[in-house]
N, C-alpha and C positions, 0 to 999 in steps of 0.2 A: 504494500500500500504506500502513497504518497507519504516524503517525509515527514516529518513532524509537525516543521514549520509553514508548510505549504498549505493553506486556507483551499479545503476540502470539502464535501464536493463541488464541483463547478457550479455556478452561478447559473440559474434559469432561467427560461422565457417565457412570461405570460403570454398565449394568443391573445388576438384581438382581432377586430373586427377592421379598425382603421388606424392610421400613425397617429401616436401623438404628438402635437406639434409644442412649438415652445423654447424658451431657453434653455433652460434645463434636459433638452432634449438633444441628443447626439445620433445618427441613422450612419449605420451599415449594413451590406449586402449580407442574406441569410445563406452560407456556404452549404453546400447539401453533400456532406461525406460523415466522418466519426469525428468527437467533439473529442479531446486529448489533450490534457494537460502533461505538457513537457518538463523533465524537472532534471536539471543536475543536481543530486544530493552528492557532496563530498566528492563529486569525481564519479561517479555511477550515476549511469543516462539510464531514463526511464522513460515511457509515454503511458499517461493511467487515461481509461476512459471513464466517464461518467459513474460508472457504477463500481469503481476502482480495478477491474482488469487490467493487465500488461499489454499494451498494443506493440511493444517495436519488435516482438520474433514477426508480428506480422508483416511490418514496417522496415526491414532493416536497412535499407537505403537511405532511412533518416538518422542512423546513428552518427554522421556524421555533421549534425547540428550542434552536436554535444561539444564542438570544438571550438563556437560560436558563444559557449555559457560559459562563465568562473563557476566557483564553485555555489553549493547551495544557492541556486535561481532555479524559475519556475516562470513557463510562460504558458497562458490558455490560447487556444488555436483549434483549429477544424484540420485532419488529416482529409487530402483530397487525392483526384486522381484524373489528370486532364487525357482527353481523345479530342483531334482534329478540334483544338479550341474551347471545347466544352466539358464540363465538370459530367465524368460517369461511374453514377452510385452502381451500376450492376459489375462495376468493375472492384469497384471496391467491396462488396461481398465475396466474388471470388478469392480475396487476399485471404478470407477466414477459412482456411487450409490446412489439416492437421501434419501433411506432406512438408518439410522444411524445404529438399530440391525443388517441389511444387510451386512453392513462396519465393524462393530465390530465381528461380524460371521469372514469374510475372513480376517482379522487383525490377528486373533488369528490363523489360520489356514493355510495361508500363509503369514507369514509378509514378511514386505519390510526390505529393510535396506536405507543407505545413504554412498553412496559413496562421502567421498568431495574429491576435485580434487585442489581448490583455496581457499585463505584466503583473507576476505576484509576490515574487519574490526576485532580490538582484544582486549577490554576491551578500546575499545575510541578510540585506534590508527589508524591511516587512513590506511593498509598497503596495500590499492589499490594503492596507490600511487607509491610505489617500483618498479622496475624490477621485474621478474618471477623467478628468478634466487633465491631473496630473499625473496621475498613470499612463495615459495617451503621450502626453510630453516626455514622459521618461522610456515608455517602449520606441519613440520616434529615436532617444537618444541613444540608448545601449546597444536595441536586437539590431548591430547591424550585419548584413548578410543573411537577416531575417526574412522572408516574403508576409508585407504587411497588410493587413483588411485596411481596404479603403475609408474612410469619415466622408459626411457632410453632416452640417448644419441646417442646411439646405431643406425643408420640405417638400419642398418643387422636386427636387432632384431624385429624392427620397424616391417619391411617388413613378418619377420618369424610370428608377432601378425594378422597382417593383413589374412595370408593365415589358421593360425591354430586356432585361437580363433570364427570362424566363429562356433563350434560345439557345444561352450558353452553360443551361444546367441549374442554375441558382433556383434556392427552394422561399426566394422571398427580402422582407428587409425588416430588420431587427434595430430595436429604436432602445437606447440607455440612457438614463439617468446619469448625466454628467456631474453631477453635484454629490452622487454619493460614493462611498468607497465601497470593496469589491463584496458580495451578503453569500457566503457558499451553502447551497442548496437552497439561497431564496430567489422570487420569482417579482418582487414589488418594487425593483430598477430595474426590468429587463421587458420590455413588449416586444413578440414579433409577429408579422404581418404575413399572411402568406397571398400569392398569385391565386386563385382560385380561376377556374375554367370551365366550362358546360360544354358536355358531347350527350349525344341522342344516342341511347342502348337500345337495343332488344331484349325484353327482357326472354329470358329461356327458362327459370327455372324457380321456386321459391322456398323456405326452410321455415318449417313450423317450429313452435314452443311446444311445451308439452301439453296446453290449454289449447291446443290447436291453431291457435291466434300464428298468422304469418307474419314470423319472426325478422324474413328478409329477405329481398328481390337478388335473384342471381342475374347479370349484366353479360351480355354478348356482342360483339362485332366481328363483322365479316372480313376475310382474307378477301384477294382479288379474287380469287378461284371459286368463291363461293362455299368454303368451308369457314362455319362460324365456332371464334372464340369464347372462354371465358374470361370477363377482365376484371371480375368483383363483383359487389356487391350493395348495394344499399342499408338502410336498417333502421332504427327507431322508427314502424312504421304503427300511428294509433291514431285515436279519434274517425274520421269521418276518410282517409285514407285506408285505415284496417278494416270501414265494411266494404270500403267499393271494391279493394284486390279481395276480400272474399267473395265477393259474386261474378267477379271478373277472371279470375285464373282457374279455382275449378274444375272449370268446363273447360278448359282448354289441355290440361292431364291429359300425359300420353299412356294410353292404357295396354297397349303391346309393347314389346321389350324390341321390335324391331324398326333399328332408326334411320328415315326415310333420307334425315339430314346429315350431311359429311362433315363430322365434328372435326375441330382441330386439338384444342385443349379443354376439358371439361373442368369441373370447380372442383374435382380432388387431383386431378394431372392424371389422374388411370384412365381406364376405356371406358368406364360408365363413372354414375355420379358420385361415388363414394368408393373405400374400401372396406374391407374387415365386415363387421357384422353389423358396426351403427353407419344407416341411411337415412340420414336428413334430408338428404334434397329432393323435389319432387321434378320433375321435366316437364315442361308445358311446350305447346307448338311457341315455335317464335313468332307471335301477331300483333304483339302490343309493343308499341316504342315509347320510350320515357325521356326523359332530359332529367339529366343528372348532374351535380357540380363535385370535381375532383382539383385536387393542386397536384401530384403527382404522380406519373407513373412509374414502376420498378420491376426490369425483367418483362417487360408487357400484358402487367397488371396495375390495376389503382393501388395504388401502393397504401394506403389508407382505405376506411369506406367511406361510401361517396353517399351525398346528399339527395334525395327526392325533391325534384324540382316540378315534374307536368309532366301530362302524357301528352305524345306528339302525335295525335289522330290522323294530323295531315302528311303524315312521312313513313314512308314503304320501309317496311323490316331490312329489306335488302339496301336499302340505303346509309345503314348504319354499320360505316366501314370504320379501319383502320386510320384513314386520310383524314378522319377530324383531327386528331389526338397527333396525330404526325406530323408538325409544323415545319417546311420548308426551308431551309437555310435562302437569306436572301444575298444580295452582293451587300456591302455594308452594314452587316448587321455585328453586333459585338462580339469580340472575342473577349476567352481569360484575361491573355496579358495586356489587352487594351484598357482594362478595369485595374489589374494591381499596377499597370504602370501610369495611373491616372488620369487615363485620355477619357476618359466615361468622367468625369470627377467635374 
């Protein structure tokens, strides 16, 4: 676990709805990889995540940061992993490999980097202790050789990260209380904001409670070829939405085991809907399309569960592909190092 003197666990982020603006407000990009607090204790390089695990056997291409710290310092930061410009979290799962040659293959092949964002400790000095204000001034001073999360003040700007850095990976933007010093495992100097987005599903499948009540919409889209995915799921579904999908799905239960439609990935990843012995899910024809709001996707799934938004009466089942959720690189659109080397700023 993290030394002694290193102000443990990281510092967290209230969601919210909207930035908040103000003096006392400071906005940067929300990095989307493992959050790792970096700490030279004594000469012994360490990276802890969140929950105090060991990240650098996963890491070990950042052992050489360690040469960048004096002794007992400690900086917070987001381990990342850039492709073609953009931040890719399905790359960064791959690192969690119990294979060491495994880890050392993909190290070399994609490394990571480390973004720090905060300073907490710096050759002994407490400087959790501080305002944000002055911890920002001292991590500008010392991490040099460090790769730094950008600031503004800015809420325009704030707002302009939120909507454009969505192409290079970013899961958002994260607004701190510059006035207070660094709170480990609290959440009442930290807001962050996320990108949210609406795509139109099919939905294909639903999962009861044990009251029968349907517990949650299974979410489909189509490959080119006409074979449909699973991409998630919906949920909190009650009041005057839990009778209409009970009179509305139903009837739609596919009542023979032989399937007309050419699956790709189902909601367990086997050949039917489930494994083993517990089957939750039920298969209904795909006829009904929804609109659903999600912020990310991971591995070609909603990486979180997505919101109930409307049924989309006016839009063919078949219409609801891949190409929503698949945003187009355009010619001028941001990169990584366009943002840490401040041209985005």
């Amino acid at each position: 676990m993290p030394g002694p003197n290193v102000p443990f666990p990281p510092m967290e982020a209230q969601l919210v709805e909207a930035l908040p603006v103000g003096e006392r407000w400071q906005y940067e990009p929300k990095w989307d990889g493992f959050r790792g607090v970096l700490e030279n204790d004594g000469g012994e390089l360490a990276l802890w995540s969140r929950n105090e695990r060991p990240l650098l056997r996963y890491f070990p291409e950042l052992r050489k940061l360690g040469d960048l710290m004096p002794p007992h310092s400690a900086l917070d930061g987001e381990i990342v992993i850039e492709l073609d410009g953009r931040l890719e979290f399905d790359a960064m799962q791959m690192r969690l490999h119990p294979a060491e040659s495994r880890i050392r293959k993909l190290s070399a092949e994609t490394p990571a980097r480390y973004i720090a964002f905060d300073i907490l400790l710096w050759n002994g000095e407490p400087i959790h202790e501080r305002p944000l204000a002055e911890r920002r001034t001292e991590l500008e001073r010392v991490a040099k050789g460090f790769s730094l999360s950008p600031i503004s003040k800015d809420p325009v700007l704030a707002k302009q990260w939120l909507e454009r850095l969505e192409i290079i990976g970013l899961d958002g933007v994260i607004a701190k209380r510059v006035d207070l010093p660094y709170k480990p495992g609290a959440r009442d100097a930290v807001s962050k904001v996320k990108h949210h987005r609406t795509v139109d599903c099919v939905i294909v499948g639903y999962r009861t409670s044990g009251s029968s009540k349907i517990a949650s919409l299974l979410l489909g889209l189509y490959r080119d070829d006409g074979t449909l995915d699973f991409v998630g799921h919906t949920s909190g579904i009650a009041g005057p939405l839990q009778e209409q999908l009970q009179k509305m799905l139903p009837p739609l239960l596919k009542a023979d085991q032989h399937i007309e439609q050419e699956w790709g990935r189902t909601p367990e990843g086997g050949s039917r809907w489930s494994q083993g012995k517990d089957l939750p899910w039920h298969e209904i024809r795909p006829e009904i399309v929804c609109e659903v709001r999600f912020d990310k996707m991971e591995q070609e799934r909603f990486r979180h569960g997505t919101r109930f938004m409307r049924f989309r009466p006016d839009k063919d089942p078949k219409d609801c592909t891949w190409e929503q959720v698949k945003p187009t690189p355009k010619p001028g659109d941001p990169r990584l190092d366009d943002l840490l080397r401040g041209k985005l700023v």
